[in-house]
C-alpha positions as CSV (number, residue, x, y, z in Angstrom):
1,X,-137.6,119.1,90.5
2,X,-135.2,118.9,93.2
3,X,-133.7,115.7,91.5
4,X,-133.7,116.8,88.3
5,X,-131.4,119.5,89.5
6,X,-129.3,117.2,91.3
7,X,-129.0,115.3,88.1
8,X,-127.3,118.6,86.1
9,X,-124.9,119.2,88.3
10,X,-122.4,116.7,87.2
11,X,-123.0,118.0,84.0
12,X,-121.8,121.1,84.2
13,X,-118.6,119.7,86.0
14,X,-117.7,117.6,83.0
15,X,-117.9,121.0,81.3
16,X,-115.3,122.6,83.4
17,X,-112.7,119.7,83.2
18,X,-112.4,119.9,79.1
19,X,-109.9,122.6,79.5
20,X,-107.6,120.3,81.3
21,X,-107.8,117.8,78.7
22,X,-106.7,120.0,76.1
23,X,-104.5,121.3,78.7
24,X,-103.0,117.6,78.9
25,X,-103.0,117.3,75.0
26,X,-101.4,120.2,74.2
27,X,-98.6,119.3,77.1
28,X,-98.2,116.2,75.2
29,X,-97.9,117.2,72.1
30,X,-95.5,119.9,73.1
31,X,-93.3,116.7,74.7
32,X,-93.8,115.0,71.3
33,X,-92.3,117.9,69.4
34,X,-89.7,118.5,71.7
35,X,-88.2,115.1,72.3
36,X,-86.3,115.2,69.3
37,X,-84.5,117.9,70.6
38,X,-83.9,117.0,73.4
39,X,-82.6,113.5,72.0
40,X,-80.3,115.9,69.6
41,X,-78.9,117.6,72.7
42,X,-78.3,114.7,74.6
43,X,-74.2,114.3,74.9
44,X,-72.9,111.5,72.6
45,X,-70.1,109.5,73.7
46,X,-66.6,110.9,74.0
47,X,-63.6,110.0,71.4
48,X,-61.2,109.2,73.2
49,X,-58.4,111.8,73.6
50,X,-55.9,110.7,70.1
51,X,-53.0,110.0,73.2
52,X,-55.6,107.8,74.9
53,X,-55.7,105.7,71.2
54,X,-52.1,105.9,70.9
55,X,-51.1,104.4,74.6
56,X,-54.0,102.0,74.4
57,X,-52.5,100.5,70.7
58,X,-49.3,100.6,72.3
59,X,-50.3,98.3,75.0
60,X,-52.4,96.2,72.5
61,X,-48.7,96.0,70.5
62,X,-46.6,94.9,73.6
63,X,-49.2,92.6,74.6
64,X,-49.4,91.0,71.3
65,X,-45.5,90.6,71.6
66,X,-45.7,89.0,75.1
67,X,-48.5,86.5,73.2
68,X,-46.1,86.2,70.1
69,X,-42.8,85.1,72.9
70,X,-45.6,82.5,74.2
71,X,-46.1,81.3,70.8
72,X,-42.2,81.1,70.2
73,X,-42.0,79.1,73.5
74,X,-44.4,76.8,72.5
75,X,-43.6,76.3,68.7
76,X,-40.2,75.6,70.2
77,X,-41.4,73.1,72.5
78,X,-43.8,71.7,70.1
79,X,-40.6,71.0,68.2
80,X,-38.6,69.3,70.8
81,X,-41.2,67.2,71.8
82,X,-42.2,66.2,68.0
83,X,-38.8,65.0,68.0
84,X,-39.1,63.1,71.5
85,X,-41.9,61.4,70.2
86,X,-40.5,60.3,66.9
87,X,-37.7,58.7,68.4
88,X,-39.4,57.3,71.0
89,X,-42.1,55.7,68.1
90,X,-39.0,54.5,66.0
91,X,-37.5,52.8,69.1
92,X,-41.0,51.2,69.7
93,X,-40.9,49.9,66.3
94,X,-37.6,48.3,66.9
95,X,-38.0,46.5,70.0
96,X,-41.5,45.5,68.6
97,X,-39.6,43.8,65.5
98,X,-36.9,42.1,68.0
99,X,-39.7,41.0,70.4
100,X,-41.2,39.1,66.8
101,X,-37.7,37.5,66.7
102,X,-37.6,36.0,69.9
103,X,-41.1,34.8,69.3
104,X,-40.2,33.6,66.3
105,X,-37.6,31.6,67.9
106,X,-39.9,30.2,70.3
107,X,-41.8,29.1,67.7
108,X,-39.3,27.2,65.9
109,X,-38.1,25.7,69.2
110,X,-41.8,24.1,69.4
111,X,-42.4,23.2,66.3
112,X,-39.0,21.1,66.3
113,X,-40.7,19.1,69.9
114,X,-44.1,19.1,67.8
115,X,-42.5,17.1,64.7
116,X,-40.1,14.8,67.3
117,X,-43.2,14.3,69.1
118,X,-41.6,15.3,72.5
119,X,-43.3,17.0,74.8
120,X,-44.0,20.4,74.3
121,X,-43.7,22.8,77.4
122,X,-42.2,26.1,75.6
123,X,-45.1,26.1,73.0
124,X,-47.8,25.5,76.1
125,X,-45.4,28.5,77.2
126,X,-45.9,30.5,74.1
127,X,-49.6,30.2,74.0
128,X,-50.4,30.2,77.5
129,X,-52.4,33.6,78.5
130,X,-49.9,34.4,81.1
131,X,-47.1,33.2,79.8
132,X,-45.3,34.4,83.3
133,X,-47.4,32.4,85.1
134,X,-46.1,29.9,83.4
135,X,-42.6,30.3,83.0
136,X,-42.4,30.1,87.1
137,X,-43.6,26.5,86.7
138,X,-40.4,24.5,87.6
139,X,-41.1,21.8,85.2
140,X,-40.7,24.1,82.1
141,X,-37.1,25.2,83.6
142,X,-36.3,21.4,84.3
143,X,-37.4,20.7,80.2
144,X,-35.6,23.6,78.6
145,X,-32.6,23.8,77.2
146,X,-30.3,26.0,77.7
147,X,-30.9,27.7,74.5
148,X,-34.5,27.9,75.0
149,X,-34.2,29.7,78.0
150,X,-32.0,32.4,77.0
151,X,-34.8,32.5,74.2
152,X,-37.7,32.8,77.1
153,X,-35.5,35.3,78.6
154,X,-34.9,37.5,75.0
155,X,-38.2,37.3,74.8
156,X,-39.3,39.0,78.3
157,X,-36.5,41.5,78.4
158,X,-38.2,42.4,74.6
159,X,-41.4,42.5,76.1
160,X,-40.5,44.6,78.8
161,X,-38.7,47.1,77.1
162,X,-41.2,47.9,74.6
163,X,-44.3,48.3,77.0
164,X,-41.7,50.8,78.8
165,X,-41.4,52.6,75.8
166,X,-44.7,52.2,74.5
167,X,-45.5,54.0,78.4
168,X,-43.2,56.9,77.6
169,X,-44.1,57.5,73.7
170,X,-47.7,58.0,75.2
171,X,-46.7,59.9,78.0
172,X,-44.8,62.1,75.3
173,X,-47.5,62.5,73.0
174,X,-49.9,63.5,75.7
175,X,-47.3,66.9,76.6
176,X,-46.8,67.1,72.9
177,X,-50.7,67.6,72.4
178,X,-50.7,70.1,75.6
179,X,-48.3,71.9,73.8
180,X,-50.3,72.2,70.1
181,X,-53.2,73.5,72.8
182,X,-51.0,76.3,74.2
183,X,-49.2,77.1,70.2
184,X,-52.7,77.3,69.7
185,X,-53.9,79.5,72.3
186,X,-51.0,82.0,71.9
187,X,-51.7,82.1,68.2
188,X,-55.4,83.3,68.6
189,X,-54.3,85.4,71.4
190,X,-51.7,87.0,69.3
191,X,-54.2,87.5,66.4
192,X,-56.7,88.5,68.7
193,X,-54.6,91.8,70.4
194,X,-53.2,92.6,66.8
195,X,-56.4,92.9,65.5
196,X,-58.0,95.4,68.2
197,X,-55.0,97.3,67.6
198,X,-55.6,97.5,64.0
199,X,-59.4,98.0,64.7
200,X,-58.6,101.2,66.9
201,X,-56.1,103.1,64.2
202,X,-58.6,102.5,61.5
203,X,-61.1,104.5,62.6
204,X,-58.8,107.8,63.0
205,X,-59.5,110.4,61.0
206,X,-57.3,112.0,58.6
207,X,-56.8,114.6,61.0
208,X,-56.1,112.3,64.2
209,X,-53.8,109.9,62.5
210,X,-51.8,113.2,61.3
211,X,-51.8,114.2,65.0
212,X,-51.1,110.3,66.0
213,X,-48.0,110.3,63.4
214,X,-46.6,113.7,65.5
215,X,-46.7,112.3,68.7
216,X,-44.5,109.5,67.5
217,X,-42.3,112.0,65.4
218,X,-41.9,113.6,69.1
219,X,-41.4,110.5,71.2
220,X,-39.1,109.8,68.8
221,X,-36.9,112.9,68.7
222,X,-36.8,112.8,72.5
223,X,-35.5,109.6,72.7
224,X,-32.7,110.2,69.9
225,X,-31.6,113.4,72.7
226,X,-31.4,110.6,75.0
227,X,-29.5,108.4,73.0
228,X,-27.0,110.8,71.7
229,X,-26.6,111.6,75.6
230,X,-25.5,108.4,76.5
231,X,-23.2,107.9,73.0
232,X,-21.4,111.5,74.1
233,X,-20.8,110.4,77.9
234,X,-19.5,106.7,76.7
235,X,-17.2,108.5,74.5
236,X,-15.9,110.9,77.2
237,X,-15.7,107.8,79.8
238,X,-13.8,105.6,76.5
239,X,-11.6,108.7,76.5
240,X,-10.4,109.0,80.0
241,X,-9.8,105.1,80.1
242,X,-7.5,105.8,76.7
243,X,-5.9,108.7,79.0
244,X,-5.3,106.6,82.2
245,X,-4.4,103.6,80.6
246,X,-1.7,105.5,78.3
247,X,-0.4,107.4,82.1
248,X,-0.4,103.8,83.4
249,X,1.8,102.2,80.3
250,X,4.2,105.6,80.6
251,X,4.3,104.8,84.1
252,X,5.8,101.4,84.0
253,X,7.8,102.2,81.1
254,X,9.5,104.8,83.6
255,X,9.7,102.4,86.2
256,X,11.0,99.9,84.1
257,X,13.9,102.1,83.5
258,X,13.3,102.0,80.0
259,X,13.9,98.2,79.7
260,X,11.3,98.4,76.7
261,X,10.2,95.2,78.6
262,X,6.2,96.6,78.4
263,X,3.3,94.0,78.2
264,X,0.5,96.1,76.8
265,X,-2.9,96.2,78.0
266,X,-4.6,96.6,74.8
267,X,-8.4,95.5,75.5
268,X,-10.2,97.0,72.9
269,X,-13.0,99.2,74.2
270,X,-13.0,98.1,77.5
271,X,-16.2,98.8,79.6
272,X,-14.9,99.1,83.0
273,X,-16.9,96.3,84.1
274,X,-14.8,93.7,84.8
275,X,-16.2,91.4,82.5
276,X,-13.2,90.0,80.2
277,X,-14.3,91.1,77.0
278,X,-12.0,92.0,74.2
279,X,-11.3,91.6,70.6
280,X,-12.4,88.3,70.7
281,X,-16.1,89.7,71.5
282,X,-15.6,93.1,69.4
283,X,-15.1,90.6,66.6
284,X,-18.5,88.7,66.8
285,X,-20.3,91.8,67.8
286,X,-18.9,92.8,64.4
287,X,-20.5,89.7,62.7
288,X,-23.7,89.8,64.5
289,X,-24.3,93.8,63.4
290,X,-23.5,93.3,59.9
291,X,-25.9,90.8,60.0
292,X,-28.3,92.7,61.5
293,X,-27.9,95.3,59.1
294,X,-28.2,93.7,56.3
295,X,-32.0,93.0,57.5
296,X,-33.2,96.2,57.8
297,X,-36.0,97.4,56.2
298,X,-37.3,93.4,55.9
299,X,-40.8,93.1,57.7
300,X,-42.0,92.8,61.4
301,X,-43.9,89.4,61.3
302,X,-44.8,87.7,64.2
303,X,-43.2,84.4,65.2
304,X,-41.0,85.1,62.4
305,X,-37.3,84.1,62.4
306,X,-36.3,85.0,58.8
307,X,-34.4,85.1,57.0
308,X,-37.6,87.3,54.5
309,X,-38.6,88.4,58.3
310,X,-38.5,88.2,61.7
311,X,-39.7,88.9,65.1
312,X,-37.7,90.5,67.9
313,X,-36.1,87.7,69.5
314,X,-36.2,85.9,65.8
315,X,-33.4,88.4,64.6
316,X,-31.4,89.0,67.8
317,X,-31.0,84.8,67.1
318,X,-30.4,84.8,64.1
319,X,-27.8,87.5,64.0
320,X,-26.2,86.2,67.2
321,X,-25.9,82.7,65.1
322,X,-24.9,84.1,62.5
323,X,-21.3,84.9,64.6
324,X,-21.5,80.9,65.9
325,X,-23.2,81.6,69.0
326,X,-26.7,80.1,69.5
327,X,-29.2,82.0,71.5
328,X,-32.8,80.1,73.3
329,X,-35.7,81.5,70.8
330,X,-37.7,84.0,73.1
331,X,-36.5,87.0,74.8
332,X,-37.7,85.6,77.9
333,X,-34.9,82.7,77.7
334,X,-32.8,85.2,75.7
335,X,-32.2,87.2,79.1
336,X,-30.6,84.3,80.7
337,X,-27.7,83.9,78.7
338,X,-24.5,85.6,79.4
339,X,-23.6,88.6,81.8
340,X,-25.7,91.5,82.6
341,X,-24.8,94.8,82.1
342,X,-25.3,98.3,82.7
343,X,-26.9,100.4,80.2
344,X,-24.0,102.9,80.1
345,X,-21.8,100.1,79.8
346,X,-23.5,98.4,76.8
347,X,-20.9,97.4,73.8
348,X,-22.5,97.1,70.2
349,X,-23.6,93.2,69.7
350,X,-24.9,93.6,73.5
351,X,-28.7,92.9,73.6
352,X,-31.3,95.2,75.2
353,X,-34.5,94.0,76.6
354,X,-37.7,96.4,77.3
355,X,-40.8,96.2,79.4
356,X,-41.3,94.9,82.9
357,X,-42.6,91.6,81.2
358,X,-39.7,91.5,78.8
359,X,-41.7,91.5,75.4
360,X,-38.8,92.8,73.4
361,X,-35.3,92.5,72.3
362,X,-32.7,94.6,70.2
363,X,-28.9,94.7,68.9
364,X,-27.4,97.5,70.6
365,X,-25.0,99.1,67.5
366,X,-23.2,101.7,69.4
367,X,-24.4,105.6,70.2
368,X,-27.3,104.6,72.0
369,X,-28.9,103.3,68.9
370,X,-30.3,99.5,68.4
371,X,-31.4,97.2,65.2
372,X,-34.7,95.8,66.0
373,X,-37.5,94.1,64.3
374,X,-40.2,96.6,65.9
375,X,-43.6,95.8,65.5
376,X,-46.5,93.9,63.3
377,X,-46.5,96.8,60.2
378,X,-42.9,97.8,60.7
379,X,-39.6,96.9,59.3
380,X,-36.5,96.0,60.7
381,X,-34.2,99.5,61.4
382,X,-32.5,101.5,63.8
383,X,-33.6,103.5,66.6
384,X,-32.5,104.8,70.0
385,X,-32.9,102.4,72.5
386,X,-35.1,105.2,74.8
387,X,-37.9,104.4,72.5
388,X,-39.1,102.4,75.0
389,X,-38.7,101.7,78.7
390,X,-35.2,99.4,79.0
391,X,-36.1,96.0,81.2
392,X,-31.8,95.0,81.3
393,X,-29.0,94.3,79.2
394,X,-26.6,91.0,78.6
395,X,-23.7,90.4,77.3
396,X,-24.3,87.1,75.0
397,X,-20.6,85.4,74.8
């Protein structure tokens, strides 16, 4: 009996632990119903703020224009060298054709000792492996004649030439095929950037693109206040340089003793920078902007340089050409030419580059206001040149 009751007792504790199991099931079920819930509260990722979007497809837009001045660099160079190589090819071909003449000659020249049944050292020459080797022999040299050597001779300066220029044309075309790898490369990086750009504006919503369109409505009405800042203090300094120059002619008239014996100073409008310009420039700037002009509204296409569209630096060439002054293609290289100037000394035809890296270019027209070829999905037009941050101005001719 005693064993029979130690044999119950674990009985009744397996009783006494059912509770917890349902305890355990119920707790498990209640975690089964509640993790929806709890998946539904969990915070989903933030949107970006619509200024976050805006900055970040502004960057994407500036990059793609660094990418599309790396392009022009290396279409341009991909040019060059095209033509390097092609000439280089042609000349080849040349000196390949003359180095056939002289061994042509040489041919002749043994054929003619072949039929007289001489002995025949210059066609041994001709068909000896190392012909060089040969031609140091003294006894060929004793055997010539005089015309036979200047035709050994014709025909070693030809042979030299062309292996030199064969050397360079491959030389060339190796740099020329670097430079289809970079065109290349700058293309896809170009097409690349412009594509995230696009990729983050189409997935605004109505609302947030509405929002997007009145930040840039704002940006741009603040930098139009900047603009028409600089156009009235320009027109103030333009003013007192009329004044003092007018006091200076009166001046000399007086001291002159009314002589009438004046020399003028008439220097059109005059920047105060010491940098000779004139009428002569006024008269080109005039050229370039009505060339610029007549572009506006034509579209923003990268690597572009019209005349249906155009790039940044692809317009401020073209319009700078189209007054007989040729510019380098990219706005890097752009930068170069002429004198720099200050930006409340620009003149209209002056160009103004933006951005620490120098990704853009535009006409300055007068009043703070430039023509520029903007972006990829923008035409050609006018706008203050506070739109964006100023890099440096020059003054091309």
């Amino acid at each position: 009996m005693p064993v029979l009751a130690s044999h119950r007792k674990p009985r009744a504790k397996v009783r006494t632990t059912s509770p917890a199991v349902g305890l355990t099931t119920a707790a498990l079920a209640s975690v089964t119903l509640l993790s929806p819930q709890s998946a539904a509260a969990a915070p989903a990722e933030p949107k970006p703020a619509i200024e976050e979007v805006r900055k970040k497809v502004d960057a994407l837009y500036r990059q793609a224009g660094a990418a599309t001045q790396e392009y022009n660099r290396a279409k341009a160079a991909s040019a060059s060298q095209q033509t390097k190589v092609d000439a280089l090819l042609s000349d080849v071909a040349k000196r390949t054709e003359k180095i056939n003449e002289a061994r042509r000659a040489l041919g002749s020249y043994a054929a003619a000792q072949y039929r007289s049944g001489g002995i025949t050292p210059t066609a041994t020459f001709f068909l000896a492996d190392d012909p060089q080797g040969y031609f140091d022999q003294s006894r060929l040299m004793d055997r010539a004649t005089e015309r036979q050597q200047r035709a050994v001779t014709e025909f070693r300066t030809q042979q030299a030439a062309a292996a030199k220029k064969r050397a360079e044309a491959v030389k060339s075309l190796e740099t020329l095929t670097g430079t289809q790898a970079t065109l290349a490369s700058s293309k896809k990086d170009v097409q690349t950037k412009l594509t995230e750009a696009r990729g983050l504006l189409s997935r605004l919503t109505a609302e947030e693109k509405a929002r997007l369109a009145e930040l840039e409505r704002k940006k741009e009405a603040e930098a139009k206040e900047k603009a028409a800042k600089l156009a009235a203090r320009q027109a103030a300094e333009a003013k007192e340089r009329a004044a003092a120059e007018e006091k200076a002619r009166e001046e000399a008239a007086d001291d002159s003793g009314g002589t009438g014996s004046g020399s003028g100073t008439d220097t059109g409008p005059g920047t105060g920078t010491g940098t000779g310009t004139g009428s002569g420039y006024a008269a080109k700037a005039e050229e370039v902007l009505a060339f610029a002009r007549a572009q506006i509204g034509k579209p923003y296409v990268w690597g572009a340089s019209g005349p249906s569209s155009y790039d940044c630096s692809g317009l401020t060439r073209a319009a700078w050409r189209a007054a007989g002054v040729t510019l380098p293609r990219t706005t890097w290289d752009q930068v170069e030419v002429g004198t720099r100037v200050a930006t409340s000394d620009l003149l209209p035809g002056d160009l103004v580059f933006f951005y620490d890296d120098i990704s853009h270019v535009g006409v300055y027209k007068g009043d703070g206001m430039m023509i520029h070829a903007p972006k990829p999905g923008a035409n050609v037009r006018e706008e203050s040149i506070y739109s964006m941050p100023i890099y440096g101005s020059v003054r091309p001719a």
